[in-house]
C-alpha positions as CSV (number, residue, x, y, z in Angstrom):
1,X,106.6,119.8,30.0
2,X,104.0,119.7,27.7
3,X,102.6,123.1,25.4
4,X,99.2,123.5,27.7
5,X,101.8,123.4,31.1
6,X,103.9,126.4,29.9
7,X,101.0,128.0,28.9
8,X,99.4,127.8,32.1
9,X,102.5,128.2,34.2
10,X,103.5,132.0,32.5
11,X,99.9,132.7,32.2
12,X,100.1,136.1,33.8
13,X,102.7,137.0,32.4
14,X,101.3,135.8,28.7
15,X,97.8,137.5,29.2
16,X,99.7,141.6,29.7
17,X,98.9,142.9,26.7
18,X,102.9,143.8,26.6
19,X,104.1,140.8,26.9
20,X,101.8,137.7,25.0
21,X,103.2,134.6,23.8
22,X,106.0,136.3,21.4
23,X,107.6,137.6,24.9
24,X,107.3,134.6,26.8
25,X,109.0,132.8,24.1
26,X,111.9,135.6,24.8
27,X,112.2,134.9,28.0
28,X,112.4,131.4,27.2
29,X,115.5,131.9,24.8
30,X,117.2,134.4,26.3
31,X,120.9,134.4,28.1
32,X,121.2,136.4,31.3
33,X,124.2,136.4,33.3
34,X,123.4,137.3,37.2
35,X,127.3,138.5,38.5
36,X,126.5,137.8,42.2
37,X,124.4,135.6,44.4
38,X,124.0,137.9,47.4
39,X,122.2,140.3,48.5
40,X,121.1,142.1,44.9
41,X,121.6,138.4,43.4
42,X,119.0,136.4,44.9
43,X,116.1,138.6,44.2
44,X,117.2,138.7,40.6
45,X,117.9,135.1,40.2
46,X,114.5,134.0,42.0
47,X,112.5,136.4,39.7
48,X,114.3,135.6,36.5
49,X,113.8,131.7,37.4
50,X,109.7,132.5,38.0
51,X,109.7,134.1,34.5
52,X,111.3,131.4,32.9
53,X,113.9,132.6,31.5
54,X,116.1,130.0,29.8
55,X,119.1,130.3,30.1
56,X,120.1,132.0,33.3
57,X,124.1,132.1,34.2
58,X,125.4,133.2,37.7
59,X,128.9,133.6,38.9
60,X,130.1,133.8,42.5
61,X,133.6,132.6,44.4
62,X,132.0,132.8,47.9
63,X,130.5,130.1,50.3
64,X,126.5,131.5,52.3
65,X,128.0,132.4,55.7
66,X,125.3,132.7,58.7
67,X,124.8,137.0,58.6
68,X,123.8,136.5,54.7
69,X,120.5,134.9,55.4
70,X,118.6,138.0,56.7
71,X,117.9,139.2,53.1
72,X,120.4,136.5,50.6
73,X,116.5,134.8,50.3
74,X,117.7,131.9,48.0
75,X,119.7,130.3,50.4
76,X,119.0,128.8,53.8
77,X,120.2,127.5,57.4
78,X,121.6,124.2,55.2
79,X,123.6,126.7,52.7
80,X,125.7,128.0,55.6
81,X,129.3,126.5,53.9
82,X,128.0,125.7,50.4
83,X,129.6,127.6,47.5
84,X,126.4,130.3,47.0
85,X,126.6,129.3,43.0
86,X,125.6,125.9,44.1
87,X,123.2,126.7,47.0
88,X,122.0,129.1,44.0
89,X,121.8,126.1,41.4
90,X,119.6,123.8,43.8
91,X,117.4,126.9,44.5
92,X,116.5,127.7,40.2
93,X,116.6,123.7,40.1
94,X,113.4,123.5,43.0
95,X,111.6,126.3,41.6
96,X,111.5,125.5,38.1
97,X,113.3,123.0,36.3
98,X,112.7,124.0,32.6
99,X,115.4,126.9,33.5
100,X,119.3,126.1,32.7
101,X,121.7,126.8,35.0
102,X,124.6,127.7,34.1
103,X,127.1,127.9,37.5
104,X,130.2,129.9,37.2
105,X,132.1,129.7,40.7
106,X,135.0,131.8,40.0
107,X,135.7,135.5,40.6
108,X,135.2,138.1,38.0
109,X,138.9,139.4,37.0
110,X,140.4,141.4,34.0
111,X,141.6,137.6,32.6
112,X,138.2,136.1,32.0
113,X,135.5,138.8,32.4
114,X,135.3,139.4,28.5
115,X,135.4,135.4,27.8
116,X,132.9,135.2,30.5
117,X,130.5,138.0,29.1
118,X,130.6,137.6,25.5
119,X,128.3,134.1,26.3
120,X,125.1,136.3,27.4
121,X,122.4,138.7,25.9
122,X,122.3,140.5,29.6
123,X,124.4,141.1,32.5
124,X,123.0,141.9,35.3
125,X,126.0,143.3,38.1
126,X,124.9,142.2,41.9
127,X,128.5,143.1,42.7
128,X,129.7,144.5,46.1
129,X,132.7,146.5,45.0
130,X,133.9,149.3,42.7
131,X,136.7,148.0,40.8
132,X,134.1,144.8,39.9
133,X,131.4,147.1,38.7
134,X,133.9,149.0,36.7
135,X,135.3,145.8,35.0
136,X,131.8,144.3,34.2
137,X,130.8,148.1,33.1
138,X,133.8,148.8,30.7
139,X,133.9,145.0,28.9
140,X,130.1,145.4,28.8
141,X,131.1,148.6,26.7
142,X,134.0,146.9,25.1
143,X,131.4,143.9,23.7
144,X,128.1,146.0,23.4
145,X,126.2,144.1,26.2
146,X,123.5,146.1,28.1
147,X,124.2,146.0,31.9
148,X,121.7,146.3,34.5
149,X,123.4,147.7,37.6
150,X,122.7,148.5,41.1
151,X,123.8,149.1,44.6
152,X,123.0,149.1,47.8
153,X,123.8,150.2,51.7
154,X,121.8,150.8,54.8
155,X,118.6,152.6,53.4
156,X,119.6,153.3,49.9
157,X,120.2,151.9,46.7
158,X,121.0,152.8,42.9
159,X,119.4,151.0,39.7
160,X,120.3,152.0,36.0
161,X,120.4,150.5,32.7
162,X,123.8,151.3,31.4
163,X,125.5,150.7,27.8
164,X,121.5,149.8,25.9
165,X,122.2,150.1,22.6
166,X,124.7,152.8,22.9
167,X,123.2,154.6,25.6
168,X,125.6,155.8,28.9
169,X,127.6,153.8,31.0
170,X,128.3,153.5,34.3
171,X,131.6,155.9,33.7
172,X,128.9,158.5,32.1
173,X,127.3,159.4,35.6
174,X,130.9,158.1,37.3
175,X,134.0,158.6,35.3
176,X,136.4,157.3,37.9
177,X,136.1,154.5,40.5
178,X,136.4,156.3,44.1
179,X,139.4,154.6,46.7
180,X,138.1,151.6,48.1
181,X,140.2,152.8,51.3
182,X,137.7,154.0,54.5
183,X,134.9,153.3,52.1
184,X,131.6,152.0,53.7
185,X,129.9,148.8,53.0
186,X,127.7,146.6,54.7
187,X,130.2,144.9,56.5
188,X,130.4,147.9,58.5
189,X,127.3,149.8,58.2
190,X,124.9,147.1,57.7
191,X,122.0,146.5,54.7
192,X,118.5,146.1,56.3
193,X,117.1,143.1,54.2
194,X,113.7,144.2,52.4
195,X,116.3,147.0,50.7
196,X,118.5,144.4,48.2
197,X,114.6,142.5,47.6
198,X,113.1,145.9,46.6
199,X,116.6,147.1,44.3
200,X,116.6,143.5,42.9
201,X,112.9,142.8,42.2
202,X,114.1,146.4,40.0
203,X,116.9,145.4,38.7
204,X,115.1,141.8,37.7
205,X,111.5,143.9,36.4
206,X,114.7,146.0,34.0
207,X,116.0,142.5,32.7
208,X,112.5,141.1,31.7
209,X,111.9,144.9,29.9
210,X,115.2,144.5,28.5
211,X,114.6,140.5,26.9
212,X,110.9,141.4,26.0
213,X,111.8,144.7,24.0
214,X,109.6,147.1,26.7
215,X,110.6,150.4,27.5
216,X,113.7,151.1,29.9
217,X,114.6,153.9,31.0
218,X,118.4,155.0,30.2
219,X,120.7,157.7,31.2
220,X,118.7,157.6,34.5
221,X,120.2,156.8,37.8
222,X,117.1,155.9,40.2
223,X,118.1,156.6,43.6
224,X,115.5,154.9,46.2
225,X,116.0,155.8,49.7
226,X,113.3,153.4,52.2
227,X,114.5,155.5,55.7
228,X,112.5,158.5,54.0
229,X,110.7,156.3,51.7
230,X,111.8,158.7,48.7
231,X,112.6,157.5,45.1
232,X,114.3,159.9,43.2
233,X,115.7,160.1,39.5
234,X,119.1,161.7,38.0
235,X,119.7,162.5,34.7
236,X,123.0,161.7,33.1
């Protein structure tokens, strides 16, 4: 794609004040690895695609089943079966081509997460589980890698910026993983879907601060609640 084509197609992000071509040309270098293509994942991975950023990694073990599509937006009717890395690679591939993918369909364990993290600038955890989160969270720690987290569940969700050049971690607010046993999840209790698009479009606005050196806000736990339509913040 020619000079004049890039310039055009990141205009608005080029022309904030903020941003101008020295970011863009971050976004175009940087490394982000998206753990999760679900719910929290697509948002992320659609937005960080727009922006252009260049190399943009995502690892996920599972295959789009039929209850994902009210709010996993990047996939579709024809993703039902497809491993969601893939259905996630064809997605980045439609909506902008000078992005590299970088597909990782495996499961994030203690035997590859640091080989698998050490690669990227940024992770961003779109994980649905505790003991995940606390393994991305504590080899993000180990290898100095900021980590842009959240959660969600029914009405609420969580966003932070964990481990940014030495701030808090996830263990600083939460020091100890709770029992998975008789926990709730949206399995059970459901996710309505604009939630994970609003806490994603966050968690992907964090990643773009985070590559383009802006502001982020750390040992903050932003707690957004859309049955009250409340959005609170917690020191830590």
């Amino acid at each position: 794609m020619k000079g004049e084509d890039i310039f055009v197609r990141y205009s608005r992000q080029i022309f904030i004040e903020e941003i101008g071509l020295e970011g863009q040309r971050k976004i175009m270098n940087a490394k982000v690895l998206v753990i999760g293509a679900g719910g929290l994942g697509s948002p992320v991975i659609q937005y960080l695609a727009a922006a252009g950023v260049g190399n943009l990694a995502v690892a996920d073990f599972d295959e789009v089943e039929l209850h994902n599509l009210n709010r996993q937006i990047i996939h579709n009717e024809r993703s039902v079966g497809v491993f969601k890395m893939e259905s996630a690679e064809q997605f980045v591939k439609n909506l902008n081509h000078q992005v590299r993918f970088i597909g990782h369909r495996l499961k994030i364990e203690a035997a590859n997460a640091e080989e698998l993290i050490s690669a990227y600038d940024i992770i961003i955890d779109g994980s649905d589980n505790f003991a995940t989160r606390y393994l991305i969270n504590d080899t993000c720690v180990k290898l100095g890698k900021p980590m842009v987290y959240g959660s969600i569940l029914g009405f609420s969700g969580q966003v932070a910026v964990f481990n940014h050049q030495g701030s808090r971690n996830l263990r600083g607010i939460f020091p100890e993983p709770p029992s998975e046993e008789n926990l709730p999840d949206c399995d059970s209790l459901g996710v309505l879907g604009p939630l994970p698009g609003i806490v994603g479009s966050m968690m992907a606005h964090l990643a773009l601060n985070l590559i383009t050196g802006l502001p982020v806000p750390v040992h903050k736990l932003t707690l957004v609640n859309t049955l009250s339509w409340t959005f609170q913040t917690v020191d830590f």
